[in-house]
N, C-alpha and C positions, 0 to 999 in steps of 0.2 A: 456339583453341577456337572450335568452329562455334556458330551463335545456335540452332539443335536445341539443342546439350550445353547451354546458358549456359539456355536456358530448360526443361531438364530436370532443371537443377540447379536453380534458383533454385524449382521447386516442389516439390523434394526438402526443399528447405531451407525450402521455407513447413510446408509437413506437418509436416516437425520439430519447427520451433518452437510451430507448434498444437498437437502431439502434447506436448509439455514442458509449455505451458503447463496442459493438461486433466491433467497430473500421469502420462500415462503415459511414463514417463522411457526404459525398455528403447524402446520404438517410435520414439523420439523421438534414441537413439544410432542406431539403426540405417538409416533413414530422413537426417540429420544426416552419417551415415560414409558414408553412398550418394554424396552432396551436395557431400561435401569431394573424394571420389575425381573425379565431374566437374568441378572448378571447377580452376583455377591457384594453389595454393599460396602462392602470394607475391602476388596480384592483394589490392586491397581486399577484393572479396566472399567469395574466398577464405580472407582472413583471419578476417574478420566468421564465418562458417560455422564454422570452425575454435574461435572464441570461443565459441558456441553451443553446438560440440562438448565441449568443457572441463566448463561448465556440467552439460550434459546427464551426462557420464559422472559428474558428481561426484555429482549426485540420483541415479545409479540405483546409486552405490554402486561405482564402480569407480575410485579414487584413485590408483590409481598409473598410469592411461592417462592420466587428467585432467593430472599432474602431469607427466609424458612427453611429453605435447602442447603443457602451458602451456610448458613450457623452449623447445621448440621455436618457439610463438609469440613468446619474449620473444627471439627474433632475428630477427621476419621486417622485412622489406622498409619495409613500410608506417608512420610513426612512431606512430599513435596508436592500432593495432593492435599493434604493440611496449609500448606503452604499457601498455595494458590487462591485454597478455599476462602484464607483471613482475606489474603489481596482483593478478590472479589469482594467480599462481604464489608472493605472499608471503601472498594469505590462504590457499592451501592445505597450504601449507608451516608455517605457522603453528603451534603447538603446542593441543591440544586441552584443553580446562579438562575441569577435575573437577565434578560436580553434585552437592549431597545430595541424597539421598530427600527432604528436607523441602522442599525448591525446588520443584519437581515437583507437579502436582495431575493425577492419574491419571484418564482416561473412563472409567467402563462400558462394556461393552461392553451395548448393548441390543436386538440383534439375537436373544438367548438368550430374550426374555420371551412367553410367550405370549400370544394374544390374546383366550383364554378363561376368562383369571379376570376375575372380576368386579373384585375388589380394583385391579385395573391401570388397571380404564378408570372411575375414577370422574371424574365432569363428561364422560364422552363419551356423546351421544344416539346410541341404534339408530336414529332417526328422522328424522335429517337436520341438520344445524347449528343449533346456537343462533342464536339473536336475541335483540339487547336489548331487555327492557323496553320499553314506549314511555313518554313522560312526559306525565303527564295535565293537571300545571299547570305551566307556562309560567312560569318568575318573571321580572319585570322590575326592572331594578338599581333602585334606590333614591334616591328624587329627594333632593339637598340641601334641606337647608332653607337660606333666605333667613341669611346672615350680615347681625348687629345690626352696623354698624360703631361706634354709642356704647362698644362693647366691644372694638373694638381697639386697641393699641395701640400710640402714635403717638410716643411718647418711646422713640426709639431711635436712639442715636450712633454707632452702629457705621455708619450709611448717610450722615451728617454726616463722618467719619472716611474713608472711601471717596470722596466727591464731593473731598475737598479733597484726597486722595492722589491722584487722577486729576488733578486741575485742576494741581500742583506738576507729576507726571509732563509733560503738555501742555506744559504754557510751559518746564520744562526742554526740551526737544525741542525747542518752537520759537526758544528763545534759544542753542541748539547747533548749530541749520541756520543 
């Protein structure tokens, strides 16, 4: 393969990938099938593209290429390419669950709504965005007051209980080293 083809293909196969990822999946096979035809079948990138290729067919809806390609991956050449290929080819293969209607939370569609009832656009200004409010006074947090310590309280064993739990812990450790 000449470095013309190898770099004709490898932006065949960038388009593709772009094209899959912005969700157009048909531009994204085709582009992708352009990509696999110049590259070497059994090479890594080859494979990699062909992987790509699976994917892509399986979003745009076409599973039994996906699943004809993935078998044919799960023999190529390359092991971690092989690899992929089986993993693919056992979740396509895979059997499809059942869903209730209750599982499901259905969109709107809201491209149907007009833009000339009134009722539709309440809180939207003909006059430009909103702005908040400003705020006129300023609060500042709240200064403590001064704690009385005559009012604290200083009879507590639980901190008597802790120093002498620590002090046992220490000398065990250091009668252990």
């Amino acid at each position: 393969m000449s470095s013309e083809q190898l770099d004709l293909a490898t932006t065949e196969y960038q388009i593709g990938k772009d094209a899959f990822e912005r969700g157009e999946y048909r531009k994204s096979v085709q582009y992708l099938e352009r990509a696999s035809a110049l590259t070497d079948p059994g090479s890594r990138f080859g494979g990699e593209v062909q992987i790509w290729l699976v994917t892509a067919y399986e979003a745009a809806g076409q599973r039994s290429e996906a699943i004809a390609l993935c078998q044919k991956i799960s023999r190529h050449p390359d092991i971690k390419t092989r690899q992929q290929g089986k993993r693919l080819l056992y979740i396509l293969e895979a059997p499809k669950l059942q869903t209730r209607p209750e599982w499901l939370t259905e969109i709107p569609d809201l491209s149907k709504l007009s833009d000339s009832e009134a009722k539709d656009n309440r809180g939207v200004s003909k006059f430009g965005t909103a702005t908040p409010p400003k705020l006129t006074q300023k609060t500042r947090p709240a200064i403590p007051e001064p704690v009385d310590l005559s009012q604290v309280n200083t009879d507590n064993r639980f901190i008597w209980v802790a120093l002498v739990a620590a002090g046992l812990i220490v000398s065990g450790l250091v009668w252990l080293s």
